[in-house]
C-alpha positions, 0 to 999 in steps of 0.5 A: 132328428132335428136339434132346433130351439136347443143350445148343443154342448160346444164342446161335444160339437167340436169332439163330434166334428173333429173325429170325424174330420181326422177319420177322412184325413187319417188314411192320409196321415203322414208316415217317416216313409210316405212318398211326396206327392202321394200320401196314400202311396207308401214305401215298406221297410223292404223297400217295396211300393205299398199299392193302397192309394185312393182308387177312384180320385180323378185327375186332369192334366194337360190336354194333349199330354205326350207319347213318351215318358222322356217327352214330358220330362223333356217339356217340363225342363223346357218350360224350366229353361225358359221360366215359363211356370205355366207350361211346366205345370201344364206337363202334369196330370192332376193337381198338386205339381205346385210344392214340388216345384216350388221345392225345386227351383229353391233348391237349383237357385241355390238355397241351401248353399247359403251357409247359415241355412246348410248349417241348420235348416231352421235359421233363428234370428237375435236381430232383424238385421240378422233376417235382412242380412239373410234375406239378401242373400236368397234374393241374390240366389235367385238373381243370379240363377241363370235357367235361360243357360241350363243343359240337359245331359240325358237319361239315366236308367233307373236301374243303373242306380238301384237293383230295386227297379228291375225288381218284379215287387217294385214293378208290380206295385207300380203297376197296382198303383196305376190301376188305382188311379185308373191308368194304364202304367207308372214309370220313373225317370232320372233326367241329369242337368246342368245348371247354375255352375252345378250338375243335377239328377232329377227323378220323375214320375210318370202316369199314362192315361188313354195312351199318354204321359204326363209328369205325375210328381216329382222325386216320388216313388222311386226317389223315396226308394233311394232315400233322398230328402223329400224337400228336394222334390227329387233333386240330386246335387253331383259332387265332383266324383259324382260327376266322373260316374256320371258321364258313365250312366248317362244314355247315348240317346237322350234326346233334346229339350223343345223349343222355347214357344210362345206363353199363353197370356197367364189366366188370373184366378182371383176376381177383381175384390169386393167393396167389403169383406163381408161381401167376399165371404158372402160370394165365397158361400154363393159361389158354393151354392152354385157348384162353382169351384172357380168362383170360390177361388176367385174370391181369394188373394192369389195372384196379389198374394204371390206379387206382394208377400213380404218375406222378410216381415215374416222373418223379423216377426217369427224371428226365424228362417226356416226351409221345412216349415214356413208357408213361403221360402223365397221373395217374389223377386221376379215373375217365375217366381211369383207365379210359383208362390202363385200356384203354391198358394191356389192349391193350398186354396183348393185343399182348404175349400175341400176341408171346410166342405167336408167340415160342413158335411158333418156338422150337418150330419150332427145336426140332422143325427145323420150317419156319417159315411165311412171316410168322414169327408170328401178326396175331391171337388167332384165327390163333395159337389155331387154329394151335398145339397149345395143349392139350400145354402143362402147367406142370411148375413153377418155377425160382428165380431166384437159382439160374439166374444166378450173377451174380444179386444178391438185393439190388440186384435187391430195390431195383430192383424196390422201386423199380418197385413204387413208380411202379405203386402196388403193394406189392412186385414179384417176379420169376418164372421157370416151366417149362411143357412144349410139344409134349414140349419143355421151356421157361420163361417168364420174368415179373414179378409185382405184388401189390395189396391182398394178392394177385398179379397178372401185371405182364408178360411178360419180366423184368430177369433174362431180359434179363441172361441175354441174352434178347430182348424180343421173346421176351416171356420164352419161351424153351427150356429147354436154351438156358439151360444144360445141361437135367440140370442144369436139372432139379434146379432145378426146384420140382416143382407 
């Protein structure tokens, strides 16, 4: 049933949306258990691998893949030695590698050494110079780093280090596991290196599809057995006795790291901008329309975003350093490590696009007094792609954001967002608000924009004055159109493309 012509209750909206948003999240909630990397994947009190992930998603690694468990280990910390991101990445199947890494090379650079952070992981400034002082030492850290130098040790079996392994409950349940994601096995390897004056364990998983491995997350199931530190993304620092013990575990055939070969030129994934922020927003929605994933995220800030991001702004703004919660834990300070913030920045991208489509999915289903499918939204591109009528959205236009909000304040919001432009390197910061149509229904989107060089990119999806206006941010800016006010109204204010 069709609600034209009739100003819904915002907030019953929002209620209606917002329960149905955490019914798709909340097989995907996070448990003081959960494994990293893998969020339907649990480990139990006893210690065993629970099975119910999300059978059905499907993944792409890399072309080729590998015969063994050991070479994709051995090819991403060859990718490691020679600081090339892109063939580490390319190591793994499916998506979602880009945290663990990042997490990683923190960790190896030494990070956490640093005494003010090995005290608390959350550092809190009194001073700004308190932020640079602090700054100077992670950009050190990473300087001084040297992958170019590193060693690989060998292998150490798994059940040299846990009786857990060798179980029938612990490989049963990876077996089950690898069912669910259509693959044939999931195994685990412990990878030692040296590497910047220390020695490390590294723990792997492994997926096998079609007869070939690929890395399938780091740390993971059987790291979480161990009970190490999920922000380590599997990383073990030896101590001196550790490394007594070790030389004992270490395999006799380990094998040795490739060669370093020549890098692929690095495929860009953000368009060259836009004139005007609307006109981002707006290539966003017909890149949707489209069915065309990479067109949305060429809308974006990736690759300007990862060079330019300003670290310290954020710290002397937020007064604080943290190595758990904050979006960004060290400074582009060299290639390899803008290309990390790079792909950390394009999966936090796709997640988001995911939300705000699955957002959209229930407003129409409000709208159209649709039933809701049981999950509530979409796991993947591919499900949401197939599934919605993408072909019906038009952009109609745009609306300021002056005129949507009598409690809207041009200058403060002005310092706010100068003061955003600042920690993303960017030259200013707007904010948007476009009018698409779905299915015949009329809806905003709400966003930010950022311009770098002259030209406008999506920043991301949501905006400060979707939150004043008393959006959610799970909406990721979606939102019908007559939730926010009376739809006549709304029309006049409309800036007609």
């Amino acid at each position: 049933m069709k609600r034209k012509g009739k100003k819904i209750g915002t907030a019953a909206v929002m209620l209606f949306i917002l329960f149905g948003l955490l019914g798709c999240s909340g097989k995907k909630t996070a448990s003081e258990n959960e494994i990293s990397g893998n969020p339907a994947a649990q480990i139990t009190e006893d210690g065993e691998v629970n099975p119910e992930t999300d059978s059905g998603a499907e993944s792409e690694g890399a072309e080729s893949g590998f015969a063994t468990p050991e070479e994709a280990v051995l090819d991403y910390l060859a990718g490691m030695r020679d600081n090339d991101y892109s063939r580490m990445e390319a190591s793994f199947w499916g998506n979602g590698s880009a945290k663990d890494i990042s997490c990683q090379y923190g960790y190896l650079c030494g990070i956490d050494l640093i005494p003010e952070i090995a005290e608390n992981s959350t550092v809190i400034f009194s001073e700004k110079e308190d932020a640079a002082k602090l700054l100077a030492q992670i950009t050190q850290r990473m300087n001084e780093a040297d992958f170019g130098s590193m060693e690989f040790m060998g292998f150490v079996l798994p059940d040299d280090l846990s009786d857990t392994y060798s179980t029938d409950s612990y490989q049963g349940n990876l077996s089950a596991i690898a069912q669910n994601y259509g693959a044939s096995e999931l195994a685990n390897r412990v990878a030692a290196i040296a590497v910047n004056g220390n020695q490390y364990l590294l723990f792997f998983d492994l997926i096998q599809q079609e007869d070939r491995w690929y890395n399938f997350q780091l740390g993971g199931f059987f790291a979480s057995v161990l009970g190490l530190d999920s922000n380590t993304a599997g990383c073990v620092r030896m101590d001196e006795e550790d490394e007594k013990i070790l030389k004992e575990l270490l395999e006799d055939t380990h094998g040795e790291l490739p060669e370093t070969r020549a890098r692929a030129e690095a495929q860009k994934t953000e368009a060259e901008g836009f004139d005007t922020p609307w006109q981002a927003a707006a290539d966003y929605l017909e890149g949707m329309a489209a069915k065309d994933q990479d067109r949305m995220l060429g809308t974006f800030s990736i690759e300007s975003y990862a060079k330019n991001y300003d670290l310290q702004a954020y710290m002397e703004y937020a007064q604080m350093y943290s190595t758990v919660q904050q979006e960004v834990k060290f400074p582009p300070v060299n290639a390899f490590a803008q290309a990390v913030l790079g792909g950390e920045r394009k999966e936090q991208l796709e997640q988001n696009m995911l939300k705000q489509g699955s957002a959209l999915y229930m407003c129409s289903c409000y709208m159209s007094g649709s039933e809701v499918m049981e999950e509530g939204g979409f796991l993947t591109w591919e499900e949401f792609a197939s599934q919605m009528d993408l072909g019906s959205i038009e952009v109609v236009g745009y609306i300021s954001p002056e005129a949507l909000s009598e409690t809207y304040d041009p200058e403060r919001m002005s310092s706010l967002l100068d003061e955003q432009a600042k920690i993303y390197g960017a030259e200013e910061i707007q904010e948007c608000v476009v009018v698409f149509s779905y299915e015949e229904e009329r809806y905003c989107l709400f966003t930010e924009a950022a311009k770098y060089n002259g030209r406008w990119y999506n920043s991301k999806l949501g905006n400060r004055l979707a939150l004043q206006l008393g959006l959610y941010t799970e909406y990721m800016g979606t939102m019908p159109l007559e939730a926010i006010g009376d739809p006549a109204d709304l029309e006049e204010l409309i800036t007609f493309i």
